[in-house]
C-alpha positions as CSV (number, residue, x, y, z in Angstrom):
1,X,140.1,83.1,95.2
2,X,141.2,80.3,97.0
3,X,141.6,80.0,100.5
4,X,145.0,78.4,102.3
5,X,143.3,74.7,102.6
6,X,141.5,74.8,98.8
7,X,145.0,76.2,97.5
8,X,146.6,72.7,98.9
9,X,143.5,70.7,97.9
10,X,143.6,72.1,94.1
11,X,147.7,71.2,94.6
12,X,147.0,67.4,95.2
13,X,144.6,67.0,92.3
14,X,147.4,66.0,89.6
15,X,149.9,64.7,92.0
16,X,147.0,62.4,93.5
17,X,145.9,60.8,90.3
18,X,149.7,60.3,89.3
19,X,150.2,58.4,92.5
20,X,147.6,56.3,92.1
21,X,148.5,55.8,87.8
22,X,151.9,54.6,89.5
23,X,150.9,52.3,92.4
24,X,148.8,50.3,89.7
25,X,151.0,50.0,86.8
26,X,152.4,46.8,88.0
27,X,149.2,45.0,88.5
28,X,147.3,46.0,85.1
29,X,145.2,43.6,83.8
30,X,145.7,41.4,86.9
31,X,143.4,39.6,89.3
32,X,141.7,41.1,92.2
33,X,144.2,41.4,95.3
34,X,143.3,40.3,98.9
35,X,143.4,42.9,101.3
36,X,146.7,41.5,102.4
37,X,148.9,42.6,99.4
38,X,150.3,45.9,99.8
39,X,150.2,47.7,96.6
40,X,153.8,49.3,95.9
41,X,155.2,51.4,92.6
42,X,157.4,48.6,91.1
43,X,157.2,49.4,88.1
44,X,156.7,46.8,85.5
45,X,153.4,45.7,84.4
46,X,152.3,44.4,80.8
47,X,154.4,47.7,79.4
48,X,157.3,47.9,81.2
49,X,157.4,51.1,83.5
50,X,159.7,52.5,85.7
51,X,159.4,51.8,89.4
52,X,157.0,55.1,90.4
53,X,156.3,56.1,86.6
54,X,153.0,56.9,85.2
55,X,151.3,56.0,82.6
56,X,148.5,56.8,79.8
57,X,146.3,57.7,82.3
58,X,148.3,60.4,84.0
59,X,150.5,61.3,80.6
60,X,147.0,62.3,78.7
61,X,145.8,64.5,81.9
62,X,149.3,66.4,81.4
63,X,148.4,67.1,78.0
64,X,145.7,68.9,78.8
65,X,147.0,70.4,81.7
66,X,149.7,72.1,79.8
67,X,147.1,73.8,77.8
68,X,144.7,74.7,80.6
69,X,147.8,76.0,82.8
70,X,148.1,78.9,80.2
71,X,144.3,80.4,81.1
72,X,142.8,78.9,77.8
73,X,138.9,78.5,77.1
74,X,139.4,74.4,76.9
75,X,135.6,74.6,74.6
76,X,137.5,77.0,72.4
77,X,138.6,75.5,69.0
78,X,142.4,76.9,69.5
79,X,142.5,75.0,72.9
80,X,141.4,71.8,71.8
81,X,143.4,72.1,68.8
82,X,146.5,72.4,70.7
83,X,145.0,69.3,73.3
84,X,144.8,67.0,69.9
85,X,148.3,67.7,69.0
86,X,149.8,66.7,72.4
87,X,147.6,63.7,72.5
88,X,149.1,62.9,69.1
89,X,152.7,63.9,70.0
90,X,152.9,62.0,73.2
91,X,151.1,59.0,71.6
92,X,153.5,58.7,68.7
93,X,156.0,57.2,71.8
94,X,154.2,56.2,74.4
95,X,154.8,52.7,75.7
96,X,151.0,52.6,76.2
97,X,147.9,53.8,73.9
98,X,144.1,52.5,75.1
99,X,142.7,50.8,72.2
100,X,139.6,52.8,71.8
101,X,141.9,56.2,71.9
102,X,144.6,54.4,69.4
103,X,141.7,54.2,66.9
104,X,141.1,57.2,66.9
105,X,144.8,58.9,67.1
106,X,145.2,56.5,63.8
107,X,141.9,58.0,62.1
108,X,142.6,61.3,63.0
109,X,145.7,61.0,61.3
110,X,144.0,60.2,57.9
111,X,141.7,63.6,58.2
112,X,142.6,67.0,57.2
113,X,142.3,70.3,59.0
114,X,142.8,71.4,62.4
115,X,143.7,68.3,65.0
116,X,140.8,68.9,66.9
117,X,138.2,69.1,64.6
118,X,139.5,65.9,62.9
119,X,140.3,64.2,66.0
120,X,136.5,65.3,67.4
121,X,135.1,63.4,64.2
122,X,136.9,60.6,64.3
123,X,135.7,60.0,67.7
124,X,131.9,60.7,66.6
125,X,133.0,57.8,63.6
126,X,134.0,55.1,66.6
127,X,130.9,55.6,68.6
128,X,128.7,55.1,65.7
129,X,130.4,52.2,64.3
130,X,130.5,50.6,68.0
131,X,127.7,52.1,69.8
132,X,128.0,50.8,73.6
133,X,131.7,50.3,74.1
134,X,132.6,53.2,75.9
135,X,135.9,53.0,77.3
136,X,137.6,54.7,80.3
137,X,139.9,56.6,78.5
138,X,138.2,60.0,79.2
139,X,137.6,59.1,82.8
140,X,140.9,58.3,83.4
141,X,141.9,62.0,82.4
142,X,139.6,64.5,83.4
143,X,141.4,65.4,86.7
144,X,143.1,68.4,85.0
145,X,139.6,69.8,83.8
146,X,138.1,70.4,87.2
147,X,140.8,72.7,87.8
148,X,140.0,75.1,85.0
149,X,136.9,77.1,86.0
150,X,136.8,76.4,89.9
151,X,134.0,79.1,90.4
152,X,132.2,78.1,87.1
153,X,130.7,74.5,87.4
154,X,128.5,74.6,84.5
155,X,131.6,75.9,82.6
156,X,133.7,73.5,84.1
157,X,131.1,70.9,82.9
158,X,131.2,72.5,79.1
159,X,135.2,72.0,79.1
160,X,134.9,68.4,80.8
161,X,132.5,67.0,77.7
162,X,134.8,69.1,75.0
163,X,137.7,67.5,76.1
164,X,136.3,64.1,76.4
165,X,134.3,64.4,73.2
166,X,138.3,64.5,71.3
167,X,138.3,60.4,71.6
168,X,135.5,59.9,73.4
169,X,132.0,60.9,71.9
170,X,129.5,58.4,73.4
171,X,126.9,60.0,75.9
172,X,127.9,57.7,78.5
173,X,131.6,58.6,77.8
174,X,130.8,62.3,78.3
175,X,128.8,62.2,81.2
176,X,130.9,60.2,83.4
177,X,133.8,63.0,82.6
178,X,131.2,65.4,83.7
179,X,130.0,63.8,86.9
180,X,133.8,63.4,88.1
181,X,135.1,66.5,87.1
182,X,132.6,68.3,89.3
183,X,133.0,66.2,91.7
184,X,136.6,67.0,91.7
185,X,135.9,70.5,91.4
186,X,133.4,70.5,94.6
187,X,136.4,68.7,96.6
188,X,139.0,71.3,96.0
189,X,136.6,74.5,96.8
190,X,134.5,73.1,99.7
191,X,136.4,70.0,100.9
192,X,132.6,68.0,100.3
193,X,132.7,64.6,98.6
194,X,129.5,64.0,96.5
195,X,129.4,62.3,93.0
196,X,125.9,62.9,92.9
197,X,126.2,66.6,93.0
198,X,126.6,66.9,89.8
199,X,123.7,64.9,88.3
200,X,121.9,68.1,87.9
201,X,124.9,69.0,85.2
202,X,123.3,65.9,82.7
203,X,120.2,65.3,81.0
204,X,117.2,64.6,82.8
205,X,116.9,61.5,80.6
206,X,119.9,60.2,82.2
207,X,120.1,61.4,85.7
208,X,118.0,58.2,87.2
209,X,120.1,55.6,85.9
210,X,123.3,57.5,86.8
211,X,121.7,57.8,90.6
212,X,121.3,54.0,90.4
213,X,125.1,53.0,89.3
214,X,126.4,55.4,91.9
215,X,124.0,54.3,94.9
216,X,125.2,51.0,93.9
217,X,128.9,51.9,94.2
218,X,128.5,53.3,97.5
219,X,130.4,51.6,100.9
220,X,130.8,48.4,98.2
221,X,134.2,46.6,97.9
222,X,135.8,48.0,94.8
223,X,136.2,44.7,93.8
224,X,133.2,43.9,93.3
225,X,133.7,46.0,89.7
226,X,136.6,43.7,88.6
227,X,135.9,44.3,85.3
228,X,136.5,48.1,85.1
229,X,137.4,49.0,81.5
230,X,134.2,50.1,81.0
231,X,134.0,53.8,81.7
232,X,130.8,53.3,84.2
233,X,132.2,50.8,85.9
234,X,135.8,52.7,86.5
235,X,133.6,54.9,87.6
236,X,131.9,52.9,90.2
237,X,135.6,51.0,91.6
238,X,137.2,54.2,92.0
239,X,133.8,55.6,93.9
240,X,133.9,52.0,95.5
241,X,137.3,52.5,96.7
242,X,136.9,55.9,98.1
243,X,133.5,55.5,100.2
244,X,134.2,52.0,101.1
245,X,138.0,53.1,102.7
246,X,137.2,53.9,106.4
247,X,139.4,56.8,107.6
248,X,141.3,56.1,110.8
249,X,141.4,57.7,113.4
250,X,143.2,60.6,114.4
251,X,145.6,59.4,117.5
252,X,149.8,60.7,116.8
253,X,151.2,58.4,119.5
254,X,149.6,55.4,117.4
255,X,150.4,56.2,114.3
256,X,147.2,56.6,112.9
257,X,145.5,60.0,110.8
258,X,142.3,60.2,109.0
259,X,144.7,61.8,105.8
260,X,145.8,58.2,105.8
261,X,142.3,57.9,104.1
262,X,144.2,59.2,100.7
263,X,146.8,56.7,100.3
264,X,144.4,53.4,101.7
265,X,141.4,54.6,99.0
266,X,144.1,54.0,96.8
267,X,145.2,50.7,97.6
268,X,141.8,49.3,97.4
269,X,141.3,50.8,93.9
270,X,144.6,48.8,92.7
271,X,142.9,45.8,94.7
272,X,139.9,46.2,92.5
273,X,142.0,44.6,89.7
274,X,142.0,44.3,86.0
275,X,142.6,48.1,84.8
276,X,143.9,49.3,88.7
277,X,146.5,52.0,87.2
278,X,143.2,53.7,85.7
279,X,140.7,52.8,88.1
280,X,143.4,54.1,90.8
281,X,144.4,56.9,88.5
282,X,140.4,58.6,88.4
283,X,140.1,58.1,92.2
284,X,143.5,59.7,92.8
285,X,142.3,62.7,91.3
286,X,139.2,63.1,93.2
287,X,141.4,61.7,96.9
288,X,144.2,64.2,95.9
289,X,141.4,67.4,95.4
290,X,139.6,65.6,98.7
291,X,142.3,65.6,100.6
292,X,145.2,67.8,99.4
293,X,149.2,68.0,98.5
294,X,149.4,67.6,102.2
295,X,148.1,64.1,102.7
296,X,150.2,62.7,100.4
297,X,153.0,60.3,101.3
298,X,156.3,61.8,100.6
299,X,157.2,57.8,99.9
300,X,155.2,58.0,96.8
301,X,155.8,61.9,95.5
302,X,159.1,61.6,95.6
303,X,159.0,58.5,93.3
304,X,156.2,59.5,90.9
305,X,157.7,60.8,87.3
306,X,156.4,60.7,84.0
307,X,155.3,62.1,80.7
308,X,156.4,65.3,79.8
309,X,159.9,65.3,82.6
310,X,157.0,66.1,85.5
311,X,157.9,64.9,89.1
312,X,155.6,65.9,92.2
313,X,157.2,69.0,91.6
314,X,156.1,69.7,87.9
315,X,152.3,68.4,88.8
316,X,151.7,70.5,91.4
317,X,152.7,73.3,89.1
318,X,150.5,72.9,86.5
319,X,147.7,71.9,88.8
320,X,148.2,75.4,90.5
321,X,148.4,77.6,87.3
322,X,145.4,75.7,85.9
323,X,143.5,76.3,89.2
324,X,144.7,80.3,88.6
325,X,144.1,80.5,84.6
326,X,147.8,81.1,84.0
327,X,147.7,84.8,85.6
328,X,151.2,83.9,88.1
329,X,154.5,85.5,87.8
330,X,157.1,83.4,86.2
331,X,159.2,84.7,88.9
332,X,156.8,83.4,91.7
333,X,156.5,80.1,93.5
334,X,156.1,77.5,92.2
335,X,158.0,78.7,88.8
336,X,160.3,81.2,89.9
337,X,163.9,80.0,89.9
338,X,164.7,81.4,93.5
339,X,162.5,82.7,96.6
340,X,162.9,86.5,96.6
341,X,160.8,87.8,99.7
342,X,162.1,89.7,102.5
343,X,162.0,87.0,105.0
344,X,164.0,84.1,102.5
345,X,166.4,87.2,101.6
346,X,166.9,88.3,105.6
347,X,166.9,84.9,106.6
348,X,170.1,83.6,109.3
349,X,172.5,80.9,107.5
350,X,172.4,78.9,110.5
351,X,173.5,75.2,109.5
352,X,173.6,72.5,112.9
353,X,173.7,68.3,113.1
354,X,170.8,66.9,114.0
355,X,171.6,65.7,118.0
356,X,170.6,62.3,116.7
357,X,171.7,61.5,113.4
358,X,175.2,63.3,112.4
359,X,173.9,62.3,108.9
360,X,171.2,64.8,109.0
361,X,172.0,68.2,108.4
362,X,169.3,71.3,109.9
363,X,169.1,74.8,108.3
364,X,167.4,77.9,106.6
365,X,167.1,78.9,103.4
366,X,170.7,80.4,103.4
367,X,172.4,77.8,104.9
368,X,175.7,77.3,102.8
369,X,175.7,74.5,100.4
370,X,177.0,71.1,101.3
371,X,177.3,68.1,99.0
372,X,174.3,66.7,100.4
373,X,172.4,63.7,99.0
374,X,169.3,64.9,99.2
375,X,167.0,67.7,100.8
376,X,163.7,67.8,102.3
377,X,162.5,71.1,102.2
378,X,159.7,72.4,104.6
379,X,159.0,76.0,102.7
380,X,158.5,76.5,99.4
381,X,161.9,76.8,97.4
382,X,162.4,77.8,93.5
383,X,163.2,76.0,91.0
384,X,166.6,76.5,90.6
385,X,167.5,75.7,94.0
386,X,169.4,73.1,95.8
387,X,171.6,72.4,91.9
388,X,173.1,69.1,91.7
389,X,170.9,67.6,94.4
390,X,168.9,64.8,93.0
391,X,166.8,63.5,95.9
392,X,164.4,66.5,96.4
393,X,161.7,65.9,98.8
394,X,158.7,69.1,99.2
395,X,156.7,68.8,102.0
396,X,153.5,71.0,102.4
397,X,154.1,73.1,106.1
398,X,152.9,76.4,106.9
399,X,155.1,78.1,110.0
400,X,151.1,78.7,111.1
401,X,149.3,77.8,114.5
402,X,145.4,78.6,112.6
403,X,144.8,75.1,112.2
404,X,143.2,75.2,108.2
405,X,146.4,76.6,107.4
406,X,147.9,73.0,108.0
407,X,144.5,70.5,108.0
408,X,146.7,67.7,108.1
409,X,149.4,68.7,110.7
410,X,150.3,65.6,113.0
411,X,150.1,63.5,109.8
412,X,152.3,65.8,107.5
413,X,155.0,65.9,111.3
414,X,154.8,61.9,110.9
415,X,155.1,61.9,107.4
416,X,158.4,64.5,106.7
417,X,160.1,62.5,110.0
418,X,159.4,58.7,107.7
419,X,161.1,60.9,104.3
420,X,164.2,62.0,106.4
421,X,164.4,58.0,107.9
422,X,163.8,56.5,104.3
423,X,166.4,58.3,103.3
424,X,168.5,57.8,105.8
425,X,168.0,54.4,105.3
426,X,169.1,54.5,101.6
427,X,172.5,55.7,103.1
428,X,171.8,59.4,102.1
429,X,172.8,62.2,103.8
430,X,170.1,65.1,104.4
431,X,169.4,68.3,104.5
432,X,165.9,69.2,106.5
433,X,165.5,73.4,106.1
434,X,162.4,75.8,105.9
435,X,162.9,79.4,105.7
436,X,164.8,80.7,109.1
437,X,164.9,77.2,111.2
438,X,162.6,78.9,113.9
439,X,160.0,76.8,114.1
440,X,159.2,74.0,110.9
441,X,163.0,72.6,111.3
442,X,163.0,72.4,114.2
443,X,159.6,71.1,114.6
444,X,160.5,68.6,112.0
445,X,163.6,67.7,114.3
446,X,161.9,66.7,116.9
447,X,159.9,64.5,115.3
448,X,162.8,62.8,113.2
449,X,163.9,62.2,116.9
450,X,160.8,60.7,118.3
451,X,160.7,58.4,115.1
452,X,164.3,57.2,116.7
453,X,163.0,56.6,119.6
454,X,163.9,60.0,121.9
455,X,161.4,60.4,124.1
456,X,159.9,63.8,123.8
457,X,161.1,66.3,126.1
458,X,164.7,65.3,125.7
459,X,164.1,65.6,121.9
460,X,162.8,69.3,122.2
461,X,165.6,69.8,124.4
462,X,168.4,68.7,122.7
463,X,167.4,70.3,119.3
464,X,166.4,73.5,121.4
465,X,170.5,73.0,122.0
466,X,171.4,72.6,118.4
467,X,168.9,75.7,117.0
468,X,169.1,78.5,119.9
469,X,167.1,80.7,117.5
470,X,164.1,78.6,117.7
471,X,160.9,79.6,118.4
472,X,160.1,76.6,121.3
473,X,156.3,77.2,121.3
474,X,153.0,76.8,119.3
475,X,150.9,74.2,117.5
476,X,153.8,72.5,115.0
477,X,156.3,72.2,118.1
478,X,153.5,71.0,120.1
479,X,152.6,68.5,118.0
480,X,155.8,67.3,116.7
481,X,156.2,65.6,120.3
482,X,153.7,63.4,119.9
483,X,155.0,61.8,117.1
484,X,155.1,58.3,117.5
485,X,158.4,56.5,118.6
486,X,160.0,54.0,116.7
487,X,159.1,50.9,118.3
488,X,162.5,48.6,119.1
489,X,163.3,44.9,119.5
């Protein structure tokens, strides 16, 4: 079962490697970046995505998420079946189809019998007629499969090659899925990062030389593997990326938060160059497991859309029914239409102005509706809440002092107070709102003020002013005053 902090590490596993898919789309193919660009979702690129819109990479990992979200046995003939025949009905469209995986989508379609038999040996027909060129197209993808079997690892390895083995059927191809995919699945259940701890999963034949391409990844500018098609060598720039990334320091009043690790791994992946919307893509998964749905930006997840209608929204979902074999209610979070406990049912319909911003609304769950722009919710909400609101923005806070109940606390305080100013800033009106306003709204509130500037106490005093019901005391109020202030002039 997982605990509070592996629940939100196993959350961040799709939504990482989509942010990372959508922060390199617009430099595919491109030259190595100097550590002065700052890597943003544009859009664009050689196919023409949307700004924050992912590609191949993340497209084919929903594929098989949507299979694995429903409990199956992915090493079971019916699941894999069902895998081939997304991979062949998202392929039929996509702006965007790896050539190695395109060859065998087109061979595939010239067999008979079940998809993922014929897809399986159309792949084994590619490796043998090009034995060495093994590209990253299984790599990029394998995110999903860590989630499967989170207490199995040598059944999460079976599923990892079986999967890859549907396009990709060349040892090398197959064992870098495995080595990643448990290296994902070791993030999300005891917060270690290790790519070697899976070496043991391979053949002995093959464990030596995998050691060596890894040790040689290690603390080494990603860009050092500029040519990263290859599926070792995506393995090594998103390794690269991740080890050589120093985490900052944790210090609120500066601004800085060793979460901030996850988005600046990223950036140096897309730095890395050439094939940086995969290469960021297979590190995304393994930062996003790392880290969790908490330490990513709410800039990015509320951009990043793709394949199969998902937003952050959709990605956590399926990330969090894969990581639970499929056994949650339809009527619970994060499916369920509405939020039906006794606490969301009981809670007050308190509705107050921010004493900053008259353009920033604070509430509960029952607050009555408004024609608000958008809304940043602090509590989990269902899915048919907030209708007619376009801008939704989730933000991972427990109303919880025990500090692994929120691992990433000042950062996630920094992070929902620079969502409510961004959108501010578009000329949106907001609603910020947990579950009964006592202590994440307000929390929140105070931090949206120290952003502006408010120095702290008359920030906690003014929204202690606006929100009489609050709580006034514990870790998230605490903390939210340290937020650092918007510097002027």
């Amino acid at each position: 079962m997982l605990t509070t902090h592996s629940h939100d590490r196993a959350a961040g596993v799709l939504l990482g490697q989509a942010c990372g898919d959508a922060l390199g789309v617009p430099y595919e193919f491109g030259p190595a970046l100097p550590e002065s660009t700052v890597p943003q979702m544009t859009g664009g690129g050689p196919f023409g995505f949307d700004p924050g819109e992912y590609s191949d990479d993340t497209a084919m990992a929903v594929c098989i998420a949507e299979v694995a979200a429903t409990g199956a046995d992915l090493t079971s003939d019916a699941a894999l079946d069902e895998i081939a025949e997304r991979f062949l009905a998202w392929g039929a469209t996509a702006k965007d189809v790896g050539n190695q995986t395109r060859a065998v989508f087109a061979a595939t379609g010239r067999r008979e019998g079940p998809r993922g038999r014929a897809m399986r040996a159309a792949a084994a027909e590619h490796a043998a007629e090009h034995p060495g060129r093994v590209g990253n197209g299984a790599l990029m993808r394998t995110s999903a499969v860590a989630l499967t079997r989170l207490d199995d690892r040598s059944a999460t390895a079976e599923a990892a090659r079986a999967v890859a083995s549907l396009t990709h059927a060349d040892p090398l191809g197959l064992e870098s899925c495995v080595l990643w995919t448990e290296a994902i699945r070791l993030a999300v259940t005891t917060g270690r990062l290790d790519v070697l701890a899976g070496l043991d999963l391979l053949d002995a034949g093959s464990r030596d030389q995998w050691r060596t391409w890894i040790e040689a990844a290690t603390d080494v500018d990603p860009r050092t593997f500029a040519s990263n098609g290859f599926t070792v060598y995506a393995l090594q720039a998103a390794w690269a990326a991740i080890t050589w990334t120093p985490q900052p320091a944790l210090d609120p009043q500066a601004g800085t938060f060793p979460a901030q690790h996850f988005a600046l791994a990223l950036m140096n992946a897309v730095r890395a160059g050439d094939d940086t919307d995969t290469v960021a893509a297979i590190a995304g998964g393994l930062l996003g497991g790392y880290w969790g749905w908490s330490a990513i930006p709410a800039h990015w997840s509320r951009r990043v859309h793709g394949y199969g209608g998902h937003r952050a929204r959709g990605l956590v979902t399926l990330a969090l029914r894969t990581a639970d074999r499929g056994t949650s209610s339809d009527q619970d979070w994060p499916v369920g239409p509405a939020m039906t406990s006794w606490s969301y049912r009981n809670a007050p319909d308190d509705l107050a102005t921010h004493p900053h911003d008259d353009g920033v609304m604070l509430g509960t769950y029952r607050s009555p509706a408004h024609a608000w722009d958008a809304v940043v919710s602090l509590c989990r909400v269902g899915t048919a809440d907030f209708p007619g609101v376009s801008d939704r923005v989730e933000i991972r806070l427990i109303d919880s002092d025990a500090p692994d109940d929120n691992p990433h606390l000042d950062f996630v305080l920094a992070d929902a107070a620079a969502a409510i100013k961004e959108l501010r800033d578009e000329g949106k009106t907001v609603f910020v709102h947990c579950v009964a306003a006592h202590q994440r709204t307000p929390s929140v509130a105070v931090a949206y003020a120290r952003l502006l500037g408010v120095p702290a106490e008359e920030a906690q005093a003014d929204v202690r002013r606006v929100l009489p019901r609050l709580r006034g005391h514990g870790r998230l109020w605490e903390r939210a005053a340290l937020v650092k202030a918007a510097e002027h002039g």
